[in-house]
MARTIDREN-386414 format. One record per residue (C-alpha): residue in one letter; residue number from 1; y, z, x. Coordinates in nm, 3 decimals, decimal comma. Example, Ala and Ser with C-alpha at 12.3 -4.5 7.8 and 13.67 -1.06 7.14 Angstrom:
# residues 2
<atom><resn>A</resn><resi>1</resi><v>-0,450</v><w>0,780</w><u>1,230</u></atom>
<atom><resn>S</resn><resi>2</resi><v>-0,106</v><w>0,714</w><u>1,367</u></atom>
# end
This chain:
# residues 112
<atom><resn>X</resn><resi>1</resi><v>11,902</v><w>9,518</w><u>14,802</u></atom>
<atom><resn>X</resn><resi>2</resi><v>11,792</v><w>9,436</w><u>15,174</u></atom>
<atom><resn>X</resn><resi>3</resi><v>11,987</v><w>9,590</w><u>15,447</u></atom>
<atom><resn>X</resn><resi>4</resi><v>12,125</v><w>9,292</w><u>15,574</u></atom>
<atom><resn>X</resn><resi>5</resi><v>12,165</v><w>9,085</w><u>15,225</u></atom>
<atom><resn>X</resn><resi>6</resi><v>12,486</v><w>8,956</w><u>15,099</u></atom>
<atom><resn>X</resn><resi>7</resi><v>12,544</v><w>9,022</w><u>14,725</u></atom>
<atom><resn>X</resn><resi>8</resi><v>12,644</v><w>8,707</w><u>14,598</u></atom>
<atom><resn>X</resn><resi>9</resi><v>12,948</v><w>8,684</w><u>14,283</u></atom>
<atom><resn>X</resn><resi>10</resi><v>12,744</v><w>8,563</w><u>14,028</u></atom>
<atom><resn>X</resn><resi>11</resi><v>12,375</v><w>8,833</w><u>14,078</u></atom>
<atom><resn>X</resn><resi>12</resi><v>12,564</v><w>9,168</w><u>13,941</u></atom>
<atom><resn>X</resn><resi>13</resi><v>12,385</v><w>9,433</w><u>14,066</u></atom>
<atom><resn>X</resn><resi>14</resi><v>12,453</v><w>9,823</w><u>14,000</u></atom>
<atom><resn>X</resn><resi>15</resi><v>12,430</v><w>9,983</w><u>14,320</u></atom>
<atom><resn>X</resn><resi>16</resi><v>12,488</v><w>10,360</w><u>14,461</u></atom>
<atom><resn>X</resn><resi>17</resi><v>12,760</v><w>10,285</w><u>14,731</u></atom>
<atom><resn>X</resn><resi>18</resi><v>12,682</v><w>10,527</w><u>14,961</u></atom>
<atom><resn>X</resn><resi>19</resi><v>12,342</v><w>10,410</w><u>14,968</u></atom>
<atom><resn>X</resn><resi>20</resi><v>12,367</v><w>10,083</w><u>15,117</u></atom>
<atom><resn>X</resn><resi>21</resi><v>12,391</v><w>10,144</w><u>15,488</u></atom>
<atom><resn>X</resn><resi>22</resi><v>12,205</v><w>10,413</w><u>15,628</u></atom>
<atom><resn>X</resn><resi>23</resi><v>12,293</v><w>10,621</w><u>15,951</u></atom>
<atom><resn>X</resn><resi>24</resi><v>12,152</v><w>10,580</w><u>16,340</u></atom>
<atom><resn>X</resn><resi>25</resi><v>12,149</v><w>10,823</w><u>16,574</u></atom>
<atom><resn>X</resn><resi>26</resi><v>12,364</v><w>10,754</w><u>16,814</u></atom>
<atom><resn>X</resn><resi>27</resi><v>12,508</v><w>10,406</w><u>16,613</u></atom>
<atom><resn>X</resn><resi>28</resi><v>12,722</v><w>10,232</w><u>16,436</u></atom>
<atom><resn>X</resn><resi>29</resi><v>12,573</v><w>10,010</w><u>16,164</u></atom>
<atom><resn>X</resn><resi>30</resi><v>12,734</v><w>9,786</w><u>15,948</u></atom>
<atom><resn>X</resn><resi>31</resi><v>12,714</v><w>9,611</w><u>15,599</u></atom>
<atom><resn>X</resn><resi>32</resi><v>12,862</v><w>9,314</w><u>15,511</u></atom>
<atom><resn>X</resn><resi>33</resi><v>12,886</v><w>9,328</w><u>15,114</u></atom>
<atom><resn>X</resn><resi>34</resi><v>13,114</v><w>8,994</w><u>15,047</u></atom>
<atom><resn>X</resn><resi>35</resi><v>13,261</v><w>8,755</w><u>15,316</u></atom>
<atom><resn>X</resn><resi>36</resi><v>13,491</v><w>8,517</w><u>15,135</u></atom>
<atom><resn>X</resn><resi>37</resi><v>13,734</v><w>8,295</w><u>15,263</u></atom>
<atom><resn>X</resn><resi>38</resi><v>13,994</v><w>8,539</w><u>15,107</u></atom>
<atom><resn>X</resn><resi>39</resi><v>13,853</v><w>8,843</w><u>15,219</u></atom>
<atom><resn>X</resn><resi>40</resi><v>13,576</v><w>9,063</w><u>15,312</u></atom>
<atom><resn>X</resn><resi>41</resi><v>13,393</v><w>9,414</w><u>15,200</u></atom>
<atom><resn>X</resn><resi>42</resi><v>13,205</v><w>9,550</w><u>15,472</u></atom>
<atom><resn>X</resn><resi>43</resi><v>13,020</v><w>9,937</w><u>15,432</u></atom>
<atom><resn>X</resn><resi>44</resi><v>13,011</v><w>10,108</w><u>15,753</u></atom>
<atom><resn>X</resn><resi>45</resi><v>12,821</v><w>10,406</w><u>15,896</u></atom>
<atom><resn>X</resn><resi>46</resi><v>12,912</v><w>10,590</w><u>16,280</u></atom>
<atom><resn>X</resn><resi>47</resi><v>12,676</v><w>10,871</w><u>16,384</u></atom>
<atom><resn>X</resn><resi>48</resi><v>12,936</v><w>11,154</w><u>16,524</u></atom>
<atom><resn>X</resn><resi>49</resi><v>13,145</v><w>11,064</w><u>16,838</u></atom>
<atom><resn>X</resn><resi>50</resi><v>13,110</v><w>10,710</w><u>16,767</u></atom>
<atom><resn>X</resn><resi>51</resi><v>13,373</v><w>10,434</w><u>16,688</u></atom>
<atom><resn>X</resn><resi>52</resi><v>13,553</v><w>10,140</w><u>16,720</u></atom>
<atom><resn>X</resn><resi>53</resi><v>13,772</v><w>10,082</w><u>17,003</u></atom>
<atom><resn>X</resn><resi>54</resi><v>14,134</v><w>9,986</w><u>16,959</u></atom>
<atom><resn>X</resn><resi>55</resi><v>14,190</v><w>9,664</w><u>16,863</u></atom>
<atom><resn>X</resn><resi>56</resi><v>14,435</v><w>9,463</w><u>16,615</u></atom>
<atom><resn>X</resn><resi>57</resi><v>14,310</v><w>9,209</w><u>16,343</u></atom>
<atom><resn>X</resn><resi>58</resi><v>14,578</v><w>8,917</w><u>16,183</u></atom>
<atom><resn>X</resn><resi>59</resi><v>14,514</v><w>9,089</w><u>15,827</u></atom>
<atom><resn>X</resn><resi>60</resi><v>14,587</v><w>9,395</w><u>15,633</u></atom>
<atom><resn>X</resn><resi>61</resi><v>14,267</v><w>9,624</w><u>15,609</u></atom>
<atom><resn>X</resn><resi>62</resi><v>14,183</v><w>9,926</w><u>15,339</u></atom>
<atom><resn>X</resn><resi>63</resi><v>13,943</v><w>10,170</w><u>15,526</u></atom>
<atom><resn>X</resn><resi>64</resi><v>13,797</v><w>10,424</w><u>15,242</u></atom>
<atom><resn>X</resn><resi>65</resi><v>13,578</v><w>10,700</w><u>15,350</u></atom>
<atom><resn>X</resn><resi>66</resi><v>13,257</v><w>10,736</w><u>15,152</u></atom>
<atom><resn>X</resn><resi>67</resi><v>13,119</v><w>11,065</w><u>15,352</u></atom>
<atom><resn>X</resn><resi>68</resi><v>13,198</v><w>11,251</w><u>15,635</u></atom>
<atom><resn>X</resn><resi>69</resi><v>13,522</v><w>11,279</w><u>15,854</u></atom>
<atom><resn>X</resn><resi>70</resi><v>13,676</v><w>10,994</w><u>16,098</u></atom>
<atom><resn>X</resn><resi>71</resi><v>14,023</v><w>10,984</w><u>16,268</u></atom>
<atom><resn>X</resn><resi>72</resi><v>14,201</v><w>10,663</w><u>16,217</u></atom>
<atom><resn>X</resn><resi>73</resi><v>14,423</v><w>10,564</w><u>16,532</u></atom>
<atom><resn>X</resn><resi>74</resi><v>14,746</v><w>10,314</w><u>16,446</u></atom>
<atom><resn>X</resn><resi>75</resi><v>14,947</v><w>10,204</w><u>16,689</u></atom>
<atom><resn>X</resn><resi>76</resi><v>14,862</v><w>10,524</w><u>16,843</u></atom>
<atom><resn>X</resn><resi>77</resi><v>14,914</v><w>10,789</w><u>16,543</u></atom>
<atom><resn>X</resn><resi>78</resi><v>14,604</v><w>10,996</w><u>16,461</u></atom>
<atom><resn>X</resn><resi>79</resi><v>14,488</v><w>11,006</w><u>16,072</u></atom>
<atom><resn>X</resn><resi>80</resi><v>14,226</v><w>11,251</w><u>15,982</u></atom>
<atom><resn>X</resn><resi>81</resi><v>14,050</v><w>11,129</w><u>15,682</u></atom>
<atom><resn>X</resn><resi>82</resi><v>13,768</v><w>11,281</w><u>15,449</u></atom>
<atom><resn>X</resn><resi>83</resi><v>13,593</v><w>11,234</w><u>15,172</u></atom>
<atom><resn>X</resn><resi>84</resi><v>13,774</v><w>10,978</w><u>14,925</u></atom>
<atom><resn>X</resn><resi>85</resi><v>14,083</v><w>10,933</w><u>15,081</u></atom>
<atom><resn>X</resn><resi>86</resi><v>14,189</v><w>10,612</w><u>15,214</u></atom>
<atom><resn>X</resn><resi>87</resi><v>14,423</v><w>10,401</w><u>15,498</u></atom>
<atom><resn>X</resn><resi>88</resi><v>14,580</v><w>10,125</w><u>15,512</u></atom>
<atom><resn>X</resn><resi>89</resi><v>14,586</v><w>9,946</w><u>15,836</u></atom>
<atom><resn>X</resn><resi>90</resi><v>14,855</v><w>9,734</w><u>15,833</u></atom>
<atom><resn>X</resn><resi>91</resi><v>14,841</v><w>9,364</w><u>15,988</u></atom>
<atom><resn>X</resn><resi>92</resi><v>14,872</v><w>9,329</w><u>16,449</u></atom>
<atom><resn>X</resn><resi>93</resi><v>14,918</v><w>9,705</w><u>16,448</u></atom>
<atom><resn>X</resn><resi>94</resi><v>14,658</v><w>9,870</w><u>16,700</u></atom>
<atom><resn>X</resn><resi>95</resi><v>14,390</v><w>10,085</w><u>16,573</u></atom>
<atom><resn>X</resn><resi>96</resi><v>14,074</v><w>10,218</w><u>16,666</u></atom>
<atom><resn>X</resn><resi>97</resi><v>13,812</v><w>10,428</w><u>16,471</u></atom>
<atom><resn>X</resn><resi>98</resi><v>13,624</v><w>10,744</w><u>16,574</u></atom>
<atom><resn>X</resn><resi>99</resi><v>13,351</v><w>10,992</w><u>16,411</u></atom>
<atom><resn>X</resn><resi>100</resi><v>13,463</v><w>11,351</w><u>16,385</u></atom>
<atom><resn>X</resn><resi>101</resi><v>13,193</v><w>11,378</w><u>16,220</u></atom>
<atom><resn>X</resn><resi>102</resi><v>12,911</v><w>11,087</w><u>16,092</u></atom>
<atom><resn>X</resn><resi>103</resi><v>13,101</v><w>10,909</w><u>15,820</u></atom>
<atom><resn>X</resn><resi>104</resi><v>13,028</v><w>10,607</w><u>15,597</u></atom>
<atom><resn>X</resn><resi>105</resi><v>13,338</v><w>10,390</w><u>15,520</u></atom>
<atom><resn>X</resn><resi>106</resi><v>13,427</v><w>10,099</w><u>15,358</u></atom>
<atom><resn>X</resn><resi>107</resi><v>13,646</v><w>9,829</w><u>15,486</u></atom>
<atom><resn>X</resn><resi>108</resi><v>13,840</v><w>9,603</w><u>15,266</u></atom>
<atom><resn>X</resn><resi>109</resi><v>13,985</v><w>9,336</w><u>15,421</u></atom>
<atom><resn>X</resn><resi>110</resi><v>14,266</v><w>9,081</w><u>15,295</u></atom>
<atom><resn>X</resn><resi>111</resi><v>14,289</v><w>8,714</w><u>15,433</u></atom>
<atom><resn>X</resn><resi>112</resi><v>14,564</v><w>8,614</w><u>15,206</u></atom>
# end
């Protein structure tokens, strides 16, 4: 599938996860999988040192690391997160995202 091609519901396609977004030097890239009015499924990939500054979101958010290690900030607490484990970042809580080392995540968010 294209980088930047949306999977729609009704085209299964088998697909190696981790595949689907690539790493840039120096980058963060994203994926966008699904965007539904309930939710989206975004892949993510953040060459080391990079991340997301703090920010909040009105929804509850899985973040479910596919390779490499990140530290997940909420509301100021420091997760350190690796291979296969998983966060939830709850709903108007702070958090922020950074690359301990390059890692691939997926973010799962719920709308309702």
């Amino acid at each position: 599938m294209p980088q930047n091609e949306k999977q729609s519901a009704g085209s299964p396609q088998v697909a190696r996860i981790f595949d689907m977004v690539e790493y840039q030097t120096g980058s963060v890239v994203s994926r966008t999988l699904l965007d539904k009015k309930t939710g989206t499924l975004t892949l993510f990939s953040f060459a080391k040192g990079q991340g997301l500054s703090e920010h909040t979101a009105p929804f509850d958010a899985l973040v479910y690391i596919l390779d490499g290690e990140a530290e997940v900030r909420i509301s100021g607490k420091p997760y350190h997160l690796h291979v296969g484990e998983m966060i939830i970042m709850p709903a108007n809580e702070p958090h922020a995202l950074k690359a301990i080392k390059r890692f691939k995540m997926m973010l799962v968010m719920i709308r309702s």
